[in-house]
C-alpha atoms as a printed R data frame, in Angstrom:
    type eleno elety resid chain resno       x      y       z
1   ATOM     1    CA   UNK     A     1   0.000  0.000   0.000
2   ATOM     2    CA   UNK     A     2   1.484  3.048  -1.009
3   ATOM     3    CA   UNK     A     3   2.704  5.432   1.678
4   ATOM     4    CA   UNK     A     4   0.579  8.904   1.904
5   ATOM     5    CA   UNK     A     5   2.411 12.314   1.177
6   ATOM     6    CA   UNK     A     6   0.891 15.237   2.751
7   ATOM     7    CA   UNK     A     7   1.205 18.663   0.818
8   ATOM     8    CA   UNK     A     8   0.582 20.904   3.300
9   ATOM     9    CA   UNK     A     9   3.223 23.638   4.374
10  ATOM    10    CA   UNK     A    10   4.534 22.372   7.851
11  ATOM    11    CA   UNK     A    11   4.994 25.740   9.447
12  ATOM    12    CA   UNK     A    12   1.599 27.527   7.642
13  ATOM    13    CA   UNK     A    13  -0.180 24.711   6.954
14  ATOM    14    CA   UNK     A    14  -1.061 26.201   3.550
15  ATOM    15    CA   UNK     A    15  -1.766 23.241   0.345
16  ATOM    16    CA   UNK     A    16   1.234 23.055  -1.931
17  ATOM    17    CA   UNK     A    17  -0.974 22.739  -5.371
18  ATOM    18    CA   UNK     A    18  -3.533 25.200  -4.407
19  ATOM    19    CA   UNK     A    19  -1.071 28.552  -3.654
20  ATOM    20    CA   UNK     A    20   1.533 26.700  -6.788
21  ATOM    21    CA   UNK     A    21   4.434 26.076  -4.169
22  ATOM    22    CA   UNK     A    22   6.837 23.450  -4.754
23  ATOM    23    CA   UNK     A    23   8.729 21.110  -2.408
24  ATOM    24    CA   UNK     A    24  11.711 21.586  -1.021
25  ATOM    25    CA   UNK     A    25  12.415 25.217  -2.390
26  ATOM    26    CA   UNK     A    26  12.305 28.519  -0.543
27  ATOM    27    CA   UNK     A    27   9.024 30.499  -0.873
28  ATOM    28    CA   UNK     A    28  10.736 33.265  -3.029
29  ATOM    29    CA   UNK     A    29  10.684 33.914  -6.596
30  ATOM    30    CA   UNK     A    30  13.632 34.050  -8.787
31  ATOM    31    CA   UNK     A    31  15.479 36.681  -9.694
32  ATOM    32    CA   UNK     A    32  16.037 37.334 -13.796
33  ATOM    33    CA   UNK     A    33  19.655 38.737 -13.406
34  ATOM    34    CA   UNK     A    34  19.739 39.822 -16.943
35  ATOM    35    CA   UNK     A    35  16.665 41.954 -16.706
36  ATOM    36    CA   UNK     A    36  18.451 43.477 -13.452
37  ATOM    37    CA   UNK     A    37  21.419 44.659 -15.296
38  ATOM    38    CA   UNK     A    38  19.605 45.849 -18.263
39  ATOM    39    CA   UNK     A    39  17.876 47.870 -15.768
40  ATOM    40    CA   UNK     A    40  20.942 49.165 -14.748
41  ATOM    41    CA   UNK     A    41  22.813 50.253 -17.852
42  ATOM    42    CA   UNK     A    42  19.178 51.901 -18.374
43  ATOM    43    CA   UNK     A    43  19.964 54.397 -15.464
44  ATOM    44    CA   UNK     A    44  23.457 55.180 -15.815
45  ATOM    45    CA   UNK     A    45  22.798 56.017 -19.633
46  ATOM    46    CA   UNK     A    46  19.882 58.514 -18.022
47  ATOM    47    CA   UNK     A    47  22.076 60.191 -15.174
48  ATOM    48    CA   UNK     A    48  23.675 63.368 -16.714
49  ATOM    49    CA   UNK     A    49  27.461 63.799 -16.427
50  ATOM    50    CA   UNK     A    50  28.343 67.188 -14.904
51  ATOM    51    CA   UNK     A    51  31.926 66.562 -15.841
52  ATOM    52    CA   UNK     A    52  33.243 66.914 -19.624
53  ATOM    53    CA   UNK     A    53  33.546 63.626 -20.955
54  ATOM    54    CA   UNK     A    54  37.861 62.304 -20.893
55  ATOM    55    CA   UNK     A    55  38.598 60.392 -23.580
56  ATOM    56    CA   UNK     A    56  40.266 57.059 -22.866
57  ATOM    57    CA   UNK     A    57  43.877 55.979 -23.897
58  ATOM    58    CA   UNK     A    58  44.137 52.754 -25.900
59  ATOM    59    CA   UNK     A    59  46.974 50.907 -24.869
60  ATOM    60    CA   UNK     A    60  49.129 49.793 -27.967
61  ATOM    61    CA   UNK     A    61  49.429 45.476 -28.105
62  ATOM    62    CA   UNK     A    62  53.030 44.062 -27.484
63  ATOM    63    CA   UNK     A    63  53.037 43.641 -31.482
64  ATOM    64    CA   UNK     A    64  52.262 47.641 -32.354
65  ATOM    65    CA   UNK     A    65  54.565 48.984 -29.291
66  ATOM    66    CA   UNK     A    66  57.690 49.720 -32.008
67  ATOM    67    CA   UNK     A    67  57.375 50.699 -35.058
68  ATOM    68    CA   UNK     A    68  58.221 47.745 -37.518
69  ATOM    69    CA   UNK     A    69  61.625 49.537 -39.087
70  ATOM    70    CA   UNK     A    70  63.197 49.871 -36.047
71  ATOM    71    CA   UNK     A    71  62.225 45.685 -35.066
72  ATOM    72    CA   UNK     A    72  63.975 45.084 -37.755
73  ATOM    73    CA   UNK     A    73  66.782 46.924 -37.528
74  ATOM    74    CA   UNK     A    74  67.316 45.464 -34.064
75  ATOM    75    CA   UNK     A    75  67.040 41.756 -35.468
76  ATOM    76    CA   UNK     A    76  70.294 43.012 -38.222
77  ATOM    77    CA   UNK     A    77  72.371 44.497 -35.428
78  ATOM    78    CA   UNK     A    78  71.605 40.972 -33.682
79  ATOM    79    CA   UNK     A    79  72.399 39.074 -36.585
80  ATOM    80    CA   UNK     A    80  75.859 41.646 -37.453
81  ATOM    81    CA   UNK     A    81  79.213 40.194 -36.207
82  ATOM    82    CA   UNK     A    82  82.743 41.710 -36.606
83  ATOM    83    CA   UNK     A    83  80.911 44.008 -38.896
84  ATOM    84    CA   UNK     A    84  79.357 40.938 -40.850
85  ATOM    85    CA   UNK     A    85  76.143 39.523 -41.335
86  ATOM    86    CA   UNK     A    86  75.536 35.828 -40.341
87  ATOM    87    CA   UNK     A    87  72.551 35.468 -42.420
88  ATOM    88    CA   UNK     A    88  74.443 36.934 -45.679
89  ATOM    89    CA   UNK     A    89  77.602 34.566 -44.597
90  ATOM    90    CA   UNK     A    90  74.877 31.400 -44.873
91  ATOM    91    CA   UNK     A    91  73.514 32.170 -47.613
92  ATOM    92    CA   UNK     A    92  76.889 32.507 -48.899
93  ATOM    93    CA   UNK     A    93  77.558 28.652 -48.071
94  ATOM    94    CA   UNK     A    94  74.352 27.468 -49.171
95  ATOM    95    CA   UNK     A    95  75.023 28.975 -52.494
96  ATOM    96    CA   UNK     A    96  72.243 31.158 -52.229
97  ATOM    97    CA   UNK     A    97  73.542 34.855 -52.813
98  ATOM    98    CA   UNK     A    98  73.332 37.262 -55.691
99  ATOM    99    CA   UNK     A    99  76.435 38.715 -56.890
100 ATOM   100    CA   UNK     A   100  76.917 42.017 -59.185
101 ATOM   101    CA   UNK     A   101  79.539 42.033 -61.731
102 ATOM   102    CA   UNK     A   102  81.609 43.968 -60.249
103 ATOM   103    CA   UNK     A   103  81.074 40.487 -57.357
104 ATOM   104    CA   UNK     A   104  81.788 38.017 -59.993
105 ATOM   105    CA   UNK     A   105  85.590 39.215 -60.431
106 ATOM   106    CA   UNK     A   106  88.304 37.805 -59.199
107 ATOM   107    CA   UNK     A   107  89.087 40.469 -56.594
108 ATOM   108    CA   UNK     A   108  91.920 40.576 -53.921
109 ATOM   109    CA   UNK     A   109  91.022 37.247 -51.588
110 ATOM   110    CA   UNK     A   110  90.707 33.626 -53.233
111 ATOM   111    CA   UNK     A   111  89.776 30.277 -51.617
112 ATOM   112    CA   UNK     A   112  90.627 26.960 -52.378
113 ATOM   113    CA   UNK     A   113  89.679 23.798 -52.131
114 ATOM   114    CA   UNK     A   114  90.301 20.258 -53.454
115 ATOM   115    CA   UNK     A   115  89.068 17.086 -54.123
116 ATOM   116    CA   UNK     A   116  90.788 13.664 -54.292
117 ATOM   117    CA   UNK     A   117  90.026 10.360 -55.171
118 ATOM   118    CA   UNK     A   118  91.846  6.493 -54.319
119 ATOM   119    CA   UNK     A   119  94.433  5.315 -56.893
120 ATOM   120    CA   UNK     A   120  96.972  2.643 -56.343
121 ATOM   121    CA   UNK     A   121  96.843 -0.703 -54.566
122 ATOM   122    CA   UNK     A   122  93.750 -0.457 -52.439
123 ATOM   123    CA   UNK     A   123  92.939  2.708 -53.303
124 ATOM   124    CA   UNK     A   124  94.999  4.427 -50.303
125 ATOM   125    CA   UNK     A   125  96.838  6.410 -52.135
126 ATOM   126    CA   UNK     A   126  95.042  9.960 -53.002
127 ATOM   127    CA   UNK     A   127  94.781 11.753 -56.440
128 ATOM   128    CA   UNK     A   128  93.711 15.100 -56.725
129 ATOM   129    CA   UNK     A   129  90.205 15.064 -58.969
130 ATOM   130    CA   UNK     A   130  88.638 18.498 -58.248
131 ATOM   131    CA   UNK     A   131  89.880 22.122 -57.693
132 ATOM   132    CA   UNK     A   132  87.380 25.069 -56.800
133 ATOM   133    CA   UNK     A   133  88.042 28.798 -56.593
134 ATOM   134    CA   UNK     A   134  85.823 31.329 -55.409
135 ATOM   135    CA   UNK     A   135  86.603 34.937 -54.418
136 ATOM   136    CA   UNK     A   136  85.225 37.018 -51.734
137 ATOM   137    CA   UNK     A   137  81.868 36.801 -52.060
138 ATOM   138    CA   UNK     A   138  81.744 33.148 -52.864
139 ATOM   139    CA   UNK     A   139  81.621 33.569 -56.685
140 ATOM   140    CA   UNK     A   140  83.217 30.256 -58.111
141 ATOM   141    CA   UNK     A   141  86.029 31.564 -60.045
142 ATOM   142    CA   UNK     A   142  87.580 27.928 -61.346
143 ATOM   143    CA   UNK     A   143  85.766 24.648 -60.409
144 ATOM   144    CA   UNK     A   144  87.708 21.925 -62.767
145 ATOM   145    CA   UNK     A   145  87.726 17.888 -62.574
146 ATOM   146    CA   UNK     A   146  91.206 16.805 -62.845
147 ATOM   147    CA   UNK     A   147  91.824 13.961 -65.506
148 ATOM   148    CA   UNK     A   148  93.655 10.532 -63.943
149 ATOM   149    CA   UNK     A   149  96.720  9.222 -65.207
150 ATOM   150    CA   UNK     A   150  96.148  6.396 -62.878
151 ATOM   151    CA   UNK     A   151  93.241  4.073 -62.645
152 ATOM   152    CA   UNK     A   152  90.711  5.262 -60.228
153 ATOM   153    CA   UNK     A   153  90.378  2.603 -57.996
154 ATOM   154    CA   UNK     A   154  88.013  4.077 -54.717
155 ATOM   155    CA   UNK     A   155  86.366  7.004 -55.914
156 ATOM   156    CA   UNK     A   156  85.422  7.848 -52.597
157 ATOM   157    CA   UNK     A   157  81.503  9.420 -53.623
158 ATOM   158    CA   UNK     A   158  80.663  9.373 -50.227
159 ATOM   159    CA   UNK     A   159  83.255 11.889 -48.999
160 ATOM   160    CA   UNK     A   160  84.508 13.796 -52.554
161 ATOM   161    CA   UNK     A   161  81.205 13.844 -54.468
162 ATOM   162    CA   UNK     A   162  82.882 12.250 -57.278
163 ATOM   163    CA   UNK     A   163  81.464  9.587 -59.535
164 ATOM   164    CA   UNK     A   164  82.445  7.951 -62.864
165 ATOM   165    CA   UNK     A   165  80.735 10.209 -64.925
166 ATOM   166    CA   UNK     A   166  82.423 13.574 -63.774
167 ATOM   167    CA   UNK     A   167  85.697 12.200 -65.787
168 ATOM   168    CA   UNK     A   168  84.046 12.550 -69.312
169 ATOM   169    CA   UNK     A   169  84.734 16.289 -69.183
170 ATOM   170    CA   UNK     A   170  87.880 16.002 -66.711
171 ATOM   171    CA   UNK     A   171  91.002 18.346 -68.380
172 ATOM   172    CA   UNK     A   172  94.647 17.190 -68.277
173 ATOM   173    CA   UNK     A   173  96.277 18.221 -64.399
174 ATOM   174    CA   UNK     A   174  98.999 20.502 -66.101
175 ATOM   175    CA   UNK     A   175  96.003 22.384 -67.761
176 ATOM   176    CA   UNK     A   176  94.123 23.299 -64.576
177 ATOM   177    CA   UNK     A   177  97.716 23.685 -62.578
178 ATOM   178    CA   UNK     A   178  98.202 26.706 -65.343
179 ATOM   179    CA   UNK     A   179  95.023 28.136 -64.254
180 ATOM   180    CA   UNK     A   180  95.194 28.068 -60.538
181 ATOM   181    CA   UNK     A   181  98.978 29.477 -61.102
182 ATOM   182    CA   UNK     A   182  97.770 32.252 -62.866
183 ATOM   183    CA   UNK     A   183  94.977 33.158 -60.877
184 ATOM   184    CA   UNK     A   184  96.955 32.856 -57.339
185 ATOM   185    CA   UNK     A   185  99.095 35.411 -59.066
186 ATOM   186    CA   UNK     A   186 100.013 38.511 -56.950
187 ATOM   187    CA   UNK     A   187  96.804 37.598 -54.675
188 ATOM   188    CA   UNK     A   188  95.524 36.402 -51.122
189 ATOM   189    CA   UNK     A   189  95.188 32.713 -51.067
190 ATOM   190    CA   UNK     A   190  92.225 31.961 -48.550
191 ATOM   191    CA   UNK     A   191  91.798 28.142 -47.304
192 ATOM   192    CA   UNK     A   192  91.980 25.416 -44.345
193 ATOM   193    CA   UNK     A   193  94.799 23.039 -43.921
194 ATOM   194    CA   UNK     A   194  95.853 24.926 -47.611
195 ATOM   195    CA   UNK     A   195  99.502 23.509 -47.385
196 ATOM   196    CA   UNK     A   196  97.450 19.990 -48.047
197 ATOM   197    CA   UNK     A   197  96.172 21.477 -51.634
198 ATOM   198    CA   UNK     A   198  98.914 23.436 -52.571
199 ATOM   199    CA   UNK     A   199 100.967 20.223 -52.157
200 ATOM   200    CA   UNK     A   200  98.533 17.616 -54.287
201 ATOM   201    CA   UNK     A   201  99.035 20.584 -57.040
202 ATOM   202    CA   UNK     A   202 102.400 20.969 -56.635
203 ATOM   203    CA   UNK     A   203 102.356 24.957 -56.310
204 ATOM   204    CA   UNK     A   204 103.899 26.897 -53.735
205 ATOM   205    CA   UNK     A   205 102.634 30.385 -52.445
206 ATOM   206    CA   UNK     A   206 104.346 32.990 -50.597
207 ATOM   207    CA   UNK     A   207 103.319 32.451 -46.681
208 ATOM   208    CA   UNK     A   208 102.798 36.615 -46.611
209 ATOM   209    CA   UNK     A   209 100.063 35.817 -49.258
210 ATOM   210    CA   UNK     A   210  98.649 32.900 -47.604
211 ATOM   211    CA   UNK     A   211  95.718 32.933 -45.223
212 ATOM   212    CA   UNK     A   212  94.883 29.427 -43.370
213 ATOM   213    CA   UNK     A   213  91.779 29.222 -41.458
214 ATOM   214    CA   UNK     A   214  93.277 26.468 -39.406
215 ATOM   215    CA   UNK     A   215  96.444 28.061 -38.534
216 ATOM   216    CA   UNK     A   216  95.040 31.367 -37.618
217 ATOM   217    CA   UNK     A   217  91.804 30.096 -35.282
218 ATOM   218    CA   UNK     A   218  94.087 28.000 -33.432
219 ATOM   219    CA   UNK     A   219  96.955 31.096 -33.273
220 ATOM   220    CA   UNK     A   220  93.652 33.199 -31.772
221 ATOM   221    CA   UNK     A   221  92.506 30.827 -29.723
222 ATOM   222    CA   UNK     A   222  89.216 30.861 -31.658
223 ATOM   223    CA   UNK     A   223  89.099 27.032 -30.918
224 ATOM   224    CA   UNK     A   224  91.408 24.749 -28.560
225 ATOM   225    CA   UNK     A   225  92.453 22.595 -30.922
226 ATOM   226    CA   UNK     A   226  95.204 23.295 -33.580
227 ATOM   227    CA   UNK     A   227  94.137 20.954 -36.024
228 ATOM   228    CA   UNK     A   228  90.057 22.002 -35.402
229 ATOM   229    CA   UNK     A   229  88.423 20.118 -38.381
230 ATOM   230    CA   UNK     A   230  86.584 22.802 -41.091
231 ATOM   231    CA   UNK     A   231  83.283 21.571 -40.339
232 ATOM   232    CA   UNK     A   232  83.385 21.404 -36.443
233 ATOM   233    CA   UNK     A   233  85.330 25.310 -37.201
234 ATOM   234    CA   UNK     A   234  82.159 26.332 -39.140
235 ATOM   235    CA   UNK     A   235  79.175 25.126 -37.574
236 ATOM   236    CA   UNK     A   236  80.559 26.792 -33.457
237 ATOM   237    CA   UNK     A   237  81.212 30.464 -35.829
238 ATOM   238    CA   UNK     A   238  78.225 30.158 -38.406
239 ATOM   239    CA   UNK     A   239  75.644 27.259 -36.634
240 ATOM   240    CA   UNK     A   240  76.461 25.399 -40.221
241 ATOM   241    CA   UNK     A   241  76.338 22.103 -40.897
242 ATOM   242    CA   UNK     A   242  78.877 20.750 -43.918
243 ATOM   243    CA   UNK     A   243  80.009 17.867 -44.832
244 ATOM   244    CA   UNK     A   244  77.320 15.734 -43.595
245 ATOM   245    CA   UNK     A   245  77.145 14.004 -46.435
246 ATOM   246    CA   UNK     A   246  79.046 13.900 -49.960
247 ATOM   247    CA   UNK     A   247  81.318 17.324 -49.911
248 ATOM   248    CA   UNK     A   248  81.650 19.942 -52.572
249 ATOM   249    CA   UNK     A   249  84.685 21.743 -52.782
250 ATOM   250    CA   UNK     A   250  83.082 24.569 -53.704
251 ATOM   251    CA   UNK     A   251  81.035 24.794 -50.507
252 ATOM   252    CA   UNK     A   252  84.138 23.750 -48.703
253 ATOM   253    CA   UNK     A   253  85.330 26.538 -50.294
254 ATOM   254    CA   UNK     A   254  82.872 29.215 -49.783
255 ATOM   255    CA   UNK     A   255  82.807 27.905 -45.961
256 ATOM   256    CA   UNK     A   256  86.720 28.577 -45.188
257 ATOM   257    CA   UNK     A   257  85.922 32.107 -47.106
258 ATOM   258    CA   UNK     A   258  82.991 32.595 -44.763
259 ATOM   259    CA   UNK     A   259  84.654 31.831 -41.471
260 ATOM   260    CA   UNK     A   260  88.037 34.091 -42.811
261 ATOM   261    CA   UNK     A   261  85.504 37.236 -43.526
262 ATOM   262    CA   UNK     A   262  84.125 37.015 -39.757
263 ATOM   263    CA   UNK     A   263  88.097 37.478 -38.558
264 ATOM   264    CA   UNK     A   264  89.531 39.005 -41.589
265 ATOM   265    CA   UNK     A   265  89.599 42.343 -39.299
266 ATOM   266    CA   UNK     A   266  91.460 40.378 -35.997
267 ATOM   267    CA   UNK     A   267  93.502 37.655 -38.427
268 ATOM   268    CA   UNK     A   268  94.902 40.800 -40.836
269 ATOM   269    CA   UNK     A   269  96.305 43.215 -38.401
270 ATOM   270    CA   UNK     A   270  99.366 40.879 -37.971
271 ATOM   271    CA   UNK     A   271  99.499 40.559 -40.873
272 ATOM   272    CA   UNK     A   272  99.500 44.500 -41.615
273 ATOM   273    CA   UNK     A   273 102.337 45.011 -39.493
274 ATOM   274    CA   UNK     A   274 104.113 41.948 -41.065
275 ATOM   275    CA   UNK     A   275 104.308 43.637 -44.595
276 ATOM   276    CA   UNK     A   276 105.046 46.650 -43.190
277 ATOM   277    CA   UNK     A   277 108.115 45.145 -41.455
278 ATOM   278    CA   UNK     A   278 108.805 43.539 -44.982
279 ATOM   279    CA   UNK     A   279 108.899 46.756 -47.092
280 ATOM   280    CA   UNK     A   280 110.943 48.306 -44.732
281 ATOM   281    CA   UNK     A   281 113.679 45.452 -45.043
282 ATOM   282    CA   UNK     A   282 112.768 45.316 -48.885
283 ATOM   283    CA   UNK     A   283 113.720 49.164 -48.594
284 ATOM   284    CA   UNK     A   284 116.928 49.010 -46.763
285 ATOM   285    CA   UNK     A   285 118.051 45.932 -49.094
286 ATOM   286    CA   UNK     A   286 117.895 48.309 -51.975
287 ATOM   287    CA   UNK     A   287 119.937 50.769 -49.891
288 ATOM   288    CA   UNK     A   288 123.032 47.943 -48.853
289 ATOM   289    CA   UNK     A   289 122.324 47.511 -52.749
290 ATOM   290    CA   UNK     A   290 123.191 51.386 -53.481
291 ATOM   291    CA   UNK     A   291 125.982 51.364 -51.067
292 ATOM   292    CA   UNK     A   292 127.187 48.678 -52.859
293 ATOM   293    CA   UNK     A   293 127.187 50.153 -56.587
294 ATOM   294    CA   UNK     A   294 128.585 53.123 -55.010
295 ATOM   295    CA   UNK     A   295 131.371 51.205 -53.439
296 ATOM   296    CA   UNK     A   296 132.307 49.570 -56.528
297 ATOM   297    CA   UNK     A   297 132.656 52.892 -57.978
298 ATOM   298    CA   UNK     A   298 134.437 54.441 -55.613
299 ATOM   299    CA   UNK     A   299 136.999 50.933 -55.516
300 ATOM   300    CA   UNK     A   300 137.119 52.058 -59.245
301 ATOM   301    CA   UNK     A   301 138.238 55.168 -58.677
302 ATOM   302    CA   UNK     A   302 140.636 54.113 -55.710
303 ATOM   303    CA   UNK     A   303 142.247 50.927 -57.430
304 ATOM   304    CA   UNK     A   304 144.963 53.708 -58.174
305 ATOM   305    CA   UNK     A   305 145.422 54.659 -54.902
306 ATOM   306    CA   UNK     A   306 145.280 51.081 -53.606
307 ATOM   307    CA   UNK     A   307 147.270 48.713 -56.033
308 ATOM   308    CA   UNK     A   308 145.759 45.935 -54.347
309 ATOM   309    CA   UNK     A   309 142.216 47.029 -55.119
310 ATOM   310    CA   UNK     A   310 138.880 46.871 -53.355
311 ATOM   311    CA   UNK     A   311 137.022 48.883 -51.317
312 ATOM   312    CA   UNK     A   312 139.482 51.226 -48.332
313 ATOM   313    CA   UNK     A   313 139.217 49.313 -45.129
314 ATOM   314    CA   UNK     A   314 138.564 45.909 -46.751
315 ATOM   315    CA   UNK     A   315 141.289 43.435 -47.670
316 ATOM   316    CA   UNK     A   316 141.648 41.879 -51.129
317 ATOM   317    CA   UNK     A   317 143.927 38.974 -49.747
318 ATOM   318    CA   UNK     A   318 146.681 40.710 -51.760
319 ATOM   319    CA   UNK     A   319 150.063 41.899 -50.603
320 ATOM   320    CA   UNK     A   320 150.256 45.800 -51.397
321 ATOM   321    CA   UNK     A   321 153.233 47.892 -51.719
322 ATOM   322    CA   UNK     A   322 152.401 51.852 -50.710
323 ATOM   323    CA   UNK     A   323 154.893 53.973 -52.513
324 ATOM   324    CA   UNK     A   324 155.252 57.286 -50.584
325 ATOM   325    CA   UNK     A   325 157.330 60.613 -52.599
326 ATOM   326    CA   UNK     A   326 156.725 62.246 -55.780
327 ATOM   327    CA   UNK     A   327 156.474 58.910 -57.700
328 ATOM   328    CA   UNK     A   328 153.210 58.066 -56.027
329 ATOM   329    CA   UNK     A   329 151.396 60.144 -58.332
330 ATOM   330    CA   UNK     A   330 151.120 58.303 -61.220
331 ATOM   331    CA   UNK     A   331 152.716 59.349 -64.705
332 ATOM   332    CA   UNK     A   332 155.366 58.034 -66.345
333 ATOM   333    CA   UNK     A   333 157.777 56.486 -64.278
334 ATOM   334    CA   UNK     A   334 161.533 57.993 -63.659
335 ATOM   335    CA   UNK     A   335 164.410 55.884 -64.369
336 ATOM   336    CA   UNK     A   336 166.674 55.968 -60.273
337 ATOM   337    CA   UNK     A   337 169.929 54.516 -61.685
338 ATOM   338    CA   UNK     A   338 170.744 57.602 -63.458
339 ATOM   339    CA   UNK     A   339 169.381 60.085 -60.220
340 ATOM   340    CA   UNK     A   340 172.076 57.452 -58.711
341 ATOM   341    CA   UNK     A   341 174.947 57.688 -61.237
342 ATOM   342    CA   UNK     A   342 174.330 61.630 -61.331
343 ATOM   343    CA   UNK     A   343 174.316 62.112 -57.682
344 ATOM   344    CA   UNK     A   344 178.170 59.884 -57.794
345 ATOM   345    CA   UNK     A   345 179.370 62.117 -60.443
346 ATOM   346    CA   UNK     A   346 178.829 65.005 -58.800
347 ATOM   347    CA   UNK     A   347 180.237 63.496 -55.346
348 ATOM   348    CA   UNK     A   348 183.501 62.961 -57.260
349 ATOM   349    CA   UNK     A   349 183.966 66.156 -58.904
C-alpha cells in the first residue's frame, strides 16, 4: 500500500498545489539577473554627467609597441658580427647569394679547395680530382675535374662527391695547374689546412700571401684545438652544418671564405704590421744595394790609390806595396839609376 504524502506547508499549513508552491524550495521567486542589469545600464545612460567627458587611452598590443623599421633593424644588429652579417655569410655557403659584376671578379682574396680520389693498390693512395676557386663573395672563379693518369680505384663518392661520370669532361692536371697558377698570381690565397692542396698541385705560395683558417683560429685561440676540423670550425662560428654528407669543394670553399671574412679584421692586423716590417727590409736591401754600386765605384776610382784594389778598409787577400814621394802620383815612371849615377858624379867632382 502506497505510503501517503501530505502537501501541506509544515509551518503555515497552507496546500502546496492550491497557492503553486513546490517542495523543497524557498518560498521566493527568482530573480532574472539579466533583466536586473539591463535595468541598470538603463539608469546610468539617463544620469547626466556634470563633468566633460575624458577620452580614454588605448593601450598599444606588445606587437604595435615599435614601429616595424626599427624591429627590424634590431634583429640586423643581432644578426651583425665583426661588422658581418651571419645570415648573408649562410647564404653565402648554401650557395644562395646574388652577386653584381663587379662580385663576380676575381678580386683581392681567393679560396681553395680540393678534391681527391683512391688510386693505387687499395685505393689508399690519393689523387687530386677536383679544384674550386671562389673569391670574396663566394663567386666560383675555377671549379675543374682533374683527368687521372692512374686508374681510379676508390672514388670515394661518399666523402669527394665524385662519380664515374664527372671524368668525361675532366682536363689534363697541367692544364688546370696553369690556371690556378695564374689566378693565385700577386693575390691572397684563402683556405683550411691549404699547405694539403697546394701540395697535391704541386704549387707553392708565398706564406705573406697565404691565409689558413686552421692556422690562424688556433693562433687566436678561436678554438682549442690546432688541427680544429673545417666543419666542427664552421658550424661553433656560423651554426652550419657541412660535410654531412658527400662534400663539394666549392662549398668547402665558400665555408673557409665565410669563417676568414668574420676574422679578416682580428687575423689581418698581424698581418698589416708583417708587410710593413717587410717593405721596410725590402727598402733598406735596396739601400746595402746602393751602397754597394757606389762602393764599386768608388773601388774604381781608388784601385789607383790602392794597387791591391777593393774597397778602403777591406782586404783583397793581396800583398800591397804603398809607394810614398813624388812617384806616387802616377805618370810616367823615372828611371833611379841615373838620379844614382848623377848624384856619384857630382860626389867625385
Amino acid at each position: 500500500m502506497a505510503k501517503r504524502v501530505d502537501l501541506r506547508h509544515p509551518r503555515t499549513g497552507l496546500h502546496y498545489k492550491k497557492f503553486g508552491l513546490t517542495l523543497g524550495t524557498k518560498n521566493t521567486p527568482k530573480r532574472d539577473l539579466n533583466v536586473e542589469r539591463s535595468r541598470k545600464r538603463r539608469r546610468l545612460e539617463h544620469v547626466p554627467s556634470s563633468s566633460p567627458e575624458v577620452p580614454r587611452k588605448s593601450h598599444p598590443s606588445p606587437s604595435q609597441s615599435l614601429p616595424k623599421q626599427k624591429v627590424e633593424a634590431a634583429t640586423d644588429k643581432d644578426d651583425i658580427r665583426n661588422g658581418e652579417s651571419l645570415s648573408a655569410l649562410r647564404r653565402m655557403i648554401a650557395g644562395e647569394s646574388t652577386f653584381t659584376d663587379q662580385q663576380k671578379l676575381p678580386g683581392k682574396y681567393l679560396a681553395l679547395d680540393c678534391e681527391m680520389v683512391g688510386v693505387g693498390i687499395d685505393g689508399t693512395e690519393s689523387s687530386l680530382a677536383r679544384v674550386s676557386l671562389v673569391n670574396f663573395y663566394g663567386a666560383v672563379q675555377l671549379d675543374e675535374f682533374v683527368r687521372q693518369r692512374e686508374r681510379v680505384v676508390d672514388y670515394r663518392t661518399q666523402y669527394s662527391g665524385i662519380r664515374e661520370t664527372d671524368m668525361i669532361k675532366a682536363k689534363s692536371f697541367d692544364e688546370v695547374q696553369k690556371k690556378v697558377a695564374e689566378l693565385l698570381k700577386d693575390r691572397i690565397l684563402v683556405g683550411h689546412a691549404v699547405y694539403n692542396d697546394l701540395k697535391v698541385l704541386l704549387l707553392s705560395h708565398p706564406r705573406p700571401m697565404t691565409r689558413d683558417t686552421q692556422f690562424y683560429a688556433g693562433k687566436h685561440k678561436v678554438v682549442k684545438s690546432k688541427y680544429v676540423a673545417l666543419r666542427n670550425l664552421v658550424k661553433q662560428e656560423l651554426d652550419v652544418t657541412i660535410q654531412s654528407g658527400e662534400h663539394s669543394s666549392v662549398t668547402d670553399a665558400r665555408a673557409t671564405m665565410a669563417v676568414f671574412r668574420l676574422h679578416r679584421k682580428e687575423w689581418e692586423k698581424g698581418n698589416k704590421l708583417q708587410t710593413k716590417k717587410r717593405k721596410r727590409a725590402e727598402g733598406t736591401a735596396d739601400g746595402d744595394a746602393d751602397e754597394e754600386g757606389n762602393g764599386e765605384a768608388e773601388a774604381e776610382t781608388s784601385s789607383s790609390t790602392f794597387p791591391g784594389g777593393g774597397r778602403k778598409g777591406v782586404s783583397s787577400g793581396l800583398t800591397t806595396i804603398v809607394r810614398r814621394g813624388p812617384g806616387a802620383s802616377g805618370g810616367e815612371k823615372k828611371k833611379w839609376w841615373k838620379e844614382v849615377l848623377s848624384s856619384k858624379g857630382s860626389m867625385t867632382r
